[in-house]
GUKOLTI-750556 format. One record per residue (C-alpha): residue number from 1; residue in one letter; x, y, z. Coordinates in Angstrom, 3 decimals. Layout:
N
   k r     east    north       up
 NUM a        X        Y        Z
...
This chain:
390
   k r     east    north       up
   1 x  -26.600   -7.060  -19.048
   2 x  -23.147   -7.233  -18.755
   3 x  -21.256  -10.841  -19.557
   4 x  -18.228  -10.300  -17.609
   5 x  -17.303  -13.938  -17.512
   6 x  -16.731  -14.018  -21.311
   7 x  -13.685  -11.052  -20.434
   8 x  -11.062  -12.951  -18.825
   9 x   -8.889   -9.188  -18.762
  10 x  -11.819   -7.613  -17.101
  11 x  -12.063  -10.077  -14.331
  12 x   -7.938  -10.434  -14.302
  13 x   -8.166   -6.856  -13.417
  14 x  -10.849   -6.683  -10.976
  15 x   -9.610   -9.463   -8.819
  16 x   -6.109   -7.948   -8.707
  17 x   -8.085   -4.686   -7.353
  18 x   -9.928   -7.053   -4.979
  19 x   -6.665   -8.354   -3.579
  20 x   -5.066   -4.954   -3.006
  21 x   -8.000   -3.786   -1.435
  22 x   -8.463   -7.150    0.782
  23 x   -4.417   -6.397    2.374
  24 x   -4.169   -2.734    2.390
  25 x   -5.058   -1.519    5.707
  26 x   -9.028   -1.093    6.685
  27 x  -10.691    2.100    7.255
  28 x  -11.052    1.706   10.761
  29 x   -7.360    1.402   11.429
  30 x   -6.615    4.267    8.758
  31 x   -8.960    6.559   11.287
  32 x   -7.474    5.875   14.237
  33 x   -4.002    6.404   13.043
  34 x   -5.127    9.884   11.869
  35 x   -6.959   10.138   15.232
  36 x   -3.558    9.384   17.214
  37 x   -1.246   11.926   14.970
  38 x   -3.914   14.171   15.243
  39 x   -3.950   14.144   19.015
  40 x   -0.181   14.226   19.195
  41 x   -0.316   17.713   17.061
  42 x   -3.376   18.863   19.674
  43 x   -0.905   18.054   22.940
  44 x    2.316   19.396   21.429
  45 x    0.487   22.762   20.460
  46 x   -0.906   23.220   23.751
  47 x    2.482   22.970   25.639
  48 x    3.783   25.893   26.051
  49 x    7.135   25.271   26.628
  50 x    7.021   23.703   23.327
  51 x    7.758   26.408   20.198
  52 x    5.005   28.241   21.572
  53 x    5.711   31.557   19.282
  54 x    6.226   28.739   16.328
  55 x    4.082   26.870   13.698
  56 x    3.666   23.375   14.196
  57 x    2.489   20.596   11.872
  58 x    2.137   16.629   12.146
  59 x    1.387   15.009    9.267
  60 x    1.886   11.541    7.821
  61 x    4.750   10.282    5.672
  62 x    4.986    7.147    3.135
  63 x    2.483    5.235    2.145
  64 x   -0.473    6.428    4.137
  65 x    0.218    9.625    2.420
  66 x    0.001    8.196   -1.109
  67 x   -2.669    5.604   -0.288
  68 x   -0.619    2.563   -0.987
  69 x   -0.852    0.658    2.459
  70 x   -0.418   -2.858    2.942
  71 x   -1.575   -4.748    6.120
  72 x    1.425   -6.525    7.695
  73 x    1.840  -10.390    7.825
  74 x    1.739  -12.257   10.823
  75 x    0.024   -9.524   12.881
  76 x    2.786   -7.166   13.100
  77 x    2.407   -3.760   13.881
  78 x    2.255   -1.456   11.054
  79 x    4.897    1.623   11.137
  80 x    2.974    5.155   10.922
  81 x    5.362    7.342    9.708
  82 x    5.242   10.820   10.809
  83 x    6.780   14.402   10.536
  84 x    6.861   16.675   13.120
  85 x    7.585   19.878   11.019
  86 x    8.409   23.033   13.271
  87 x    8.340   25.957   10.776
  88 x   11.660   27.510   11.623
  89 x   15.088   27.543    9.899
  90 x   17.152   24.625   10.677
  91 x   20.201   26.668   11.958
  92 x   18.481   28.315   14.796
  93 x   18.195   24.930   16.856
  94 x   20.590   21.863   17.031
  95 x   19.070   18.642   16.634
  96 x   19.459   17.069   19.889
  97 x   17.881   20.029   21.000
  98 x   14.688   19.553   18.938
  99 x   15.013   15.937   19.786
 100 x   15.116   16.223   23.373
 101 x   12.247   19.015   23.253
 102 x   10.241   16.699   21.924
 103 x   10.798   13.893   24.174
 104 x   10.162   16.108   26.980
 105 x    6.793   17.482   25.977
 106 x    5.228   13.335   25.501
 107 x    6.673   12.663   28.865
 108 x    4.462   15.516   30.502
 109 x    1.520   13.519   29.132
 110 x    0.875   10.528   31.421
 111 x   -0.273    8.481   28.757
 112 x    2.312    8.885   26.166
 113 x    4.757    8.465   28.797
 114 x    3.862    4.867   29.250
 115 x    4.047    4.067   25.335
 116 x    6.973    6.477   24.292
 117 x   10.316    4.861   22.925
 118 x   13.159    6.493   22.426
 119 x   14.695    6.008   18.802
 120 x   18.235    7.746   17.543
 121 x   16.604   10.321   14.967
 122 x   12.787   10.211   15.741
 123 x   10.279    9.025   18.733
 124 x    8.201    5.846   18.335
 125 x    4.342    5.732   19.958
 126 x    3.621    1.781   20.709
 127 x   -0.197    2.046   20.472
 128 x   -2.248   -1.127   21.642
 129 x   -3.990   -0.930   18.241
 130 x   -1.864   -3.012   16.099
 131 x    0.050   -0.255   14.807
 132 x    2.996    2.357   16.180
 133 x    3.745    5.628   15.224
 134 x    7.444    7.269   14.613
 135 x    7.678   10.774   14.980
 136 x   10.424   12.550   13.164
 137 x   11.262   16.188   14.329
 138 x   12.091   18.486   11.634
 139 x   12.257   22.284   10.863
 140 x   12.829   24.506    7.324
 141 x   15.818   24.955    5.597
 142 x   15.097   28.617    5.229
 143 x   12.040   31.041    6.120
 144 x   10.724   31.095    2.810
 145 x   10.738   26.856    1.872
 146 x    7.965   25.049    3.592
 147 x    7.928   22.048    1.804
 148 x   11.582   20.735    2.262
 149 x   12.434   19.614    5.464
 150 x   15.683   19.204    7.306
 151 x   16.143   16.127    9.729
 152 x   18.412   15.243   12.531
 153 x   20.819   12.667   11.731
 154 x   21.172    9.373   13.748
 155 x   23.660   10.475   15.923
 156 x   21.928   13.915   16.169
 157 x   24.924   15.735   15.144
 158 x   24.193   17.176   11.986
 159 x   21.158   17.763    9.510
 160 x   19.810   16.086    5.943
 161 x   17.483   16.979    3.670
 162 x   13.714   15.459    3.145
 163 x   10.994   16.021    1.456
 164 x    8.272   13.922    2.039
 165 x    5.371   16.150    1.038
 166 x    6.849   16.474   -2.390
 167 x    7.596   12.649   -3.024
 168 x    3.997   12.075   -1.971
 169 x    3.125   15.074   -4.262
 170 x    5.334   13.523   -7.391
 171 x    3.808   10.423   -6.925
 172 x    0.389   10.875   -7.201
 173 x    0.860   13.310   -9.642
 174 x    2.414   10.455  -11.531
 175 x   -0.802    8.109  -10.604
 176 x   -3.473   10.799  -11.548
 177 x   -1.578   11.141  -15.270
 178 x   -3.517    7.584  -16.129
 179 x   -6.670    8.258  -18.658
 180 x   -9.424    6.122  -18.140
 181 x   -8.733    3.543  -16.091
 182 x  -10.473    0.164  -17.090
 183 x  -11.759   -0.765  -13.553
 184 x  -13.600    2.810  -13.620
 185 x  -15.248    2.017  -17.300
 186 x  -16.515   -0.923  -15.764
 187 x  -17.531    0.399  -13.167
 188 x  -19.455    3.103  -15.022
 189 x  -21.199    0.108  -16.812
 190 x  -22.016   -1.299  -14.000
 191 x  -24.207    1.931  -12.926
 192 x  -25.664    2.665  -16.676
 193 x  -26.983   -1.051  -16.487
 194 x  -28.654   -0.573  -13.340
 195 x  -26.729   -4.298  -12.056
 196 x  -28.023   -4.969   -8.842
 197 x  -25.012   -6.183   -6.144
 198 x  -23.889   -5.743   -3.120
 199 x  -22.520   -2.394   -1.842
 200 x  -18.767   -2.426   -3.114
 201 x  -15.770   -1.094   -0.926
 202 x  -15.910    2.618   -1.539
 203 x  -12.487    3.176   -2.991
 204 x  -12.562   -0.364   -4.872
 205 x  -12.666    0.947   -8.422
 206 x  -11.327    4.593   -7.361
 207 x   -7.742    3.734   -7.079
 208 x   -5.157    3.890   -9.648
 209 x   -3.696    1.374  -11.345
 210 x   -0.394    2.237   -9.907
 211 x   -1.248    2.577   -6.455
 212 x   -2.891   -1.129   -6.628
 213 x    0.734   -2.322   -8.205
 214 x    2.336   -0.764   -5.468
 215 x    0.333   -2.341   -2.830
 216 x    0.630   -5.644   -4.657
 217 x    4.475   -5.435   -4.737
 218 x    4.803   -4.756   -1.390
 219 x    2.829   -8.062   -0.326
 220 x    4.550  -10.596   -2.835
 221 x    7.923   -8.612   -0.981
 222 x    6.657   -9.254    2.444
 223 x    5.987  -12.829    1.246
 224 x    9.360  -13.413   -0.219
 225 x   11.676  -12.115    2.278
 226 x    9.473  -13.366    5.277
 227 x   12.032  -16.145    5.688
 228 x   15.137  -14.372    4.348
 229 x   17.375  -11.081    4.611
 230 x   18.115   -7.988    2.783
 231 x   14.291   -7.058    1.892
 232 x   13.622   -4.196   -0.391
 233 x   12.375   -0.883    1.279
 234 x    9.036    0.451    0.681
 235 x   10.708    3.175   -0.419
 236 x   12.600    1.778   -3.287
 237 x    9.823   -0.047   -4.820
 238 x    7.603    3.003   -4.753
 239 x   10.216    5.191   -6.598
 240 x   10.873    2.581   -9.277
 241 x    7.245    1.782   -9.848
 242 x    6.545    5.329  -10.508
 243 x    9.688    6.107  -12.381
 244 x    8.855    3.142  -14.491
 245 x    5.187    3.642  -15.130
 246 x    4.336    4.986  -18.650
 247 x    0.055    5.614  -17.663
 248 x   -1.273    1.764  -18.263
 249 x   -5.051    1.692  -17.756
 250 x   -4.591   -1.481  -15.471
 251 x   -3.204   -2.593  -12.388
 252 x   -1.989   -5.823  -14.868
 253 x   -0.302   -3.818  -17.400
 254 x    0.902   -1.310  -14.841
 255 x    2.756   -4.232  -12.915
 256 x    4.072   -6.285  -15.888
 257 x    5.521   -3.444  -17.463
 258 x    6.853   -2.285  -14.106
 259 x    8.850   -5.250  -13.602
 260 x    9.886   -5.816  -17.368
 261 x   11.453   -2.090  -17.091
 262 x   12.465   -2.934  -13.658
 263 x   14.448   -6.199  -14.445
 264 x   15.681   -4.484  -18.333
 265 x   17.263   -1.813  -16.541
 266 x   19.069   -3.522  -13.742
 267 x   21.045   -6.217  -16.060
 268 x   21.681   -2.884  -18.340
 269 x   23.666   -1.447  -15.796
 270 x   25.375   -4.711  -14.916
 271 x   26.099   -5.924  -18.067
 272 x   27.447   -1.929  -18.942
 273 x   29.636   -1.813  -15.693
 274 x   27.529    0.438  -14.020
 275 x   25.238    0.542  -10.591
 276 x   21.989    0.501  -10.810
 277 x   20.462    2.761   -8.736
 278 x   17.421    4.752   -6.750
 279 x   17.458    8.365   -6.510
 280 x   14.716   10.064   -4.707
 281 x   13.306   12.274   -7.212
 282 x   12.793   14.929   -5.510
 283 x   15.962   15.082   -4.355
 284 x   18.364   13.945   -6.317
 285 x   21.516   13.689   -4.365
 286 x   19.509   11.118   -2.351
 287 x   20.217    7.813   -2.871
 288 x   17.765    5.224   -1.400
 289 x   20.547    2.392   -2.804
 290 x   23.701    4.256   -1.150
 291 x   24.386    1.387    1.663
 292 x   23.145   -1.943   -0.626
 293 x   26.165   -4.198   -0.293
 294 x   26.409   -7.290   -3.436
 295 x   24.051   -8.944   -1.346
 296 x   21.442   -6.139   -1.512
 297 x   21.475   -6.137   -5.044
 298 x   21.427   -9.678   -5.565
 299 x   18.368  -10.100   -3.718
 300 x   16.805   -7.408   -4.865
 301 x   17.110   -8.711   -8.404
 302 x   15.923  -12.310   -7.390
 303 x   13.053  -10.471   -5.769
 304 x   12.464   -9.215   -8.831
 305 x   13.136  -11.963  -11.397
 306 x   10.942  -14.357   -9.082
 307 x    7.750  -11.821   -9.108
 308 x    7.948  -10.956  -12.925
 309 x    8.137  -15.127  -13.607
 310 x    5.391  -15.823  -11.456
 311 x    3.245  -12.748  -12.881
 312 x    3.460  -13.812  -16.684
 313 x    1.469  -16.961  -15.596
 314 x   -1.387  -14.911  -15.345
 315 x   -1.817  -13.662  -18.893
 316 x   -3.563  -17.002  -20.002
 317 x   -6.508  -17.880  -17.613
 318 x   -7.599  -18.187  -13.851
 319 x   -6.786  -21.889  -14.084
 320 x   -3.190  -21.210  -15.150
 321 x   -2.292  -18.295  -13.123
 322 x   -4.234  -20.027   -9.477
 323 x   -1.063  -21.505   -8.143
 324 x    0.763  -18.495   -8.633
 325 x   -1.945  -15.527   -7.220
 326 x   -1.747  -17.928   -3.829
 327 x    2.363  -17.744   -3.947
 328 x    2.143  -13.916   -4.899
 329 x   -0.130  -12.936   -2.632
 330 x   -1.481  -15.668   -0.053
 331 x   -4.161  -18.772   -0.634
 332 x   -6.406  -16.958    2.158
 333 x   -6.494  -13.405    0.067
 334 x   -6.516  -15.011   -3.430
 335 x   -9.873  -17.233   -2.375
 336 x  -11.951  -14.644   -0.205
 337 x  -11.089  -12.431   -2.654
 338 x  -12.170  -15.042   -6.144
 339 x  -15.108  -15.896   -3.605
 340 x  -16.164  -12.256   -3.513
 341 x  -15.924  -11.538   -7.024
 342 x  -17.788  -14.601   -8.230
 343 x  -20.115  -13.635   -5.799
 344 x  -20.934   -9.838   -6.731
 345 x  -20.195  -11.123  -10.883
 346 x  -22.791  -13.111  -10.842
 347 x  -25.458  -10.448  -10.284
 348 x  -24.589   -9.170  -13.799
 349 x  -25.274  -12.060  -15.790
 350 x  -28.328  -13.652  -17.034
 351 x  -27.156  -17.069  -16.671
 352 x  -28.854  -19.410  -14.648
 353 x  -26.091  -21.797  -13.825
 354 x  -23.181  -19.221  -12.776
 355 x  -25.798  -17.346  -10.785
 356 x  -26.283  -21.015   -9.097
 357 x  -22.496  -21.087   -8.811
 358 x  -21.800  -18.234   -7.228
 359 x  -25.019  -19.019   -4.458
 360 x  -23.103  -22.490   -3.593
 361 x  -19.454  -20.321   -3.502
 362 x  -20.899  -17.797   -1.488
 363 x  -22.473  -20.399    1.470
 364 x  -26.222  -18.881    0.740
 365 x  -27.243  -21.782   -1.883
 366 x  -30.262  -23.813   -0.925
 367 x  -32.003  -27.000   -2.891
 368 x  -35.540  -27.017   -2.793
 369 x  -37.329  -30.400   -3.616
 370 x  -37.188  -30.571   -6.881
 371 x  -33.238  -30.278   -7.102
 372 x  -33.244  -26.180   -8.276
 373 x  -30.818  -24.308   -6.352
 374 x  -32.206  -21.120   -4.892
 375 x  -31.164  -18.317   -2.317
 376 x  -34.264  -19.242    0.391
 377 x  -36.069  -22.246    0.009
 378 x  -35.041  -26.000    0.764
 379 x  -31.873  -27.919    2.311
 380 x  -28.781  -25.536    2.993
 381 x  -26.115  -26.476    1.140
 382 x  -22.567  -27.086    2.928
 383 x  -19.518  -24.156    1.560
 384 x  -17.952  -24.885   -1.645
 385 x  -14.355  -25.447   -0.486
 386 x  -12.688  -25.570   -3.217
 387 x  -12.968  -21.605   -3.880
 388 x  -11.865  -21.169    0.411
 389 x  -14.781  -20.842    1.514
 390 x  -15.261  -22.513    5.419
């Protein structure tokens, strides 16, 4: 069988893929999203005062493309972004005009009428399911690109360049380049030894080390600027992370290497007179840092000064590093998440007394007459508290 409490990286690692898994967003709310942009596409194709002689396309943007979602804090709505790609060159239509078609074919539909708001560059769907969806128009740059997009401008006087489907497609091209990636060895043990547990979330061990570090960035981000301004985009912390990553087998090394780089880099360029910034690589004469003021920078570095500090406290042990998974990523998600794997970890080990453990962590622990702790005979015992349990 396998010991996994004598491999303190081993359980490091699968707790910080626990704790991704526990925020990003659930399945259920990942299928309706692609429900709703899939019914948008079905309603716009069907006008036909809408580009009826044109191809159409909605698809998502960001992080739902990459699979690095995060579930917002304090029950906010999370932001679906979305493209609206009409395949057509860019200088046969204004943008106002591709705005206001748009507009106009969601307010024939009675029911997108009542949850349609009207943005400067892109349409927002307020759906009663904890989540909203923008819709960005766009259309080709020429007849023979249909990857690059071009997209109205705020004041929907002019055009810019986008690309979403090849940032998504440079990313995980980036995440895929990993070789072996230590939660899937385990994982593979886990099958070749037959260990009995319970069935595991299905993409637990699947995703990549860097699309866990992403995920857990954007949490301890949401947690640091919940009280404070000038928070780092999604979009910025995505770039760098990938830029950065060098194909670490772990979602630890991934992130501590990440943030070394990260933090290396920035005082470089301040210390050499120069700005540090984010280009989108895929488009180069993008710059996702073009508006920061002193203030943006200076909180972006604290952001990421504070994280890295916090994050080298978990290279000793779980008693070391407790205080500082709760700050980085919330006492509620660090203990469900400890509770779980205790839980399932147990099931691979001989070991009488952690399998007794993990029965009184999980609530199912009972003590028959004789004082043995079991899973279905004698007194139920009350939840072990101290690992967050109710």
């Amino acid at each position: 069988m396998i010991d996994i409490f004598n491999n303190y990286e081993l359980q490091r690692e699968e707790l910080l893929a626990r704790i991704a898994q526990e925020l990003q967003l659930d399945k259920t709310r990942l299928e309706r999203m692609e429900s709703a942009y899939n019914s948008v596409s079905d309603v716009l194709k069907k006008d036909s005062d809408f580009f009826d002689d044109l191809e159409i396309e909605v698809y998502a943007q960001g992080s739902k493309r990459i699979g690095t979602t995060v579930r917002p804090i304090n029950d906010a709505d999370f932001d679906l972004d979305t493209v609206l790609h009409i395949y057509d060159p860019y200088f046969k239509h204004s943008p106002d005009q591709i705005y206001n078609a748009l507009v106009k074919a969601l307010e024939k539909d009675s029911y997108y009428k009542t949850i349609m708001e009207k943005k400067k560059r892109c349409v927002r769907l307020n759906y009663k399911s904890d989540f909203h969806m923008d819709i960005l128009p766009a259309c080709m740059p020429n007849i023979w690109d249909k990857e690059n997009i071009q997209i109205p401008e705020k004041a929907l006087k002019g055009w810019s360049l986008g690309n979403p489907k090849g940032f998504g497609n440079w990313f995980l091209k980036i995440a895929d380049s990993v070789q072996e990636p230590m939660l899937r060895q385990y994982s593979q043990m886990l099958f070749e030894a037959k260990v009995e547990t319970e069935p595991l979330p299905e993409e637990l061990y699947l995703k990549t080390p860097l699309q866990r570090a992403v995920q857990l960035l954007k949490r301890y981000r949401d947690l640091y600027f919940k009280d404070k301004d000038y928070a780092v985009s999604s979009i910025v912390i995505t770039t760098l992370a990938a830029s950065f990553y060098k194909g670490e087998n772990s979602i630890f090394k991934t992130i501590d290497n990440i943030t070394r780089q990260i933090k290396e880099n920035y005082l470089e360029s301040v210390n050499n007179g120069y700005k540090f910034k984010v280009l989108n690589p895929v488009n180069l004469k993008e710059d996702f840092t073009d508006s920061w003021t002193k203030q943006h920078y200076l909180s972006f570095y604290n952001f990421i000064d504070d994280f890295y500090s916090k994050w080298q406290s978990l290279k000793v042990s779980f008693e070391t590093g407790k205080d500082d998974y709760i700050k980085l990523f919330g006492e509620g998600t660090y203990k469900k998440s400890l509770n779980e794997q205790f839980n399932t970890f147990s099931k691979s080990t001989t070991n009488s007394l952690i399998k007794s453990s993990a029965l009184v962590v999980s609530g199912n622990a009972y003590t028959d007459i004789k004082g043995n702790i079991n899973a279905t005979n004698g007194m139920k015992n009350e939840y072990h508290k101290n690992f967050g349990a109710r």
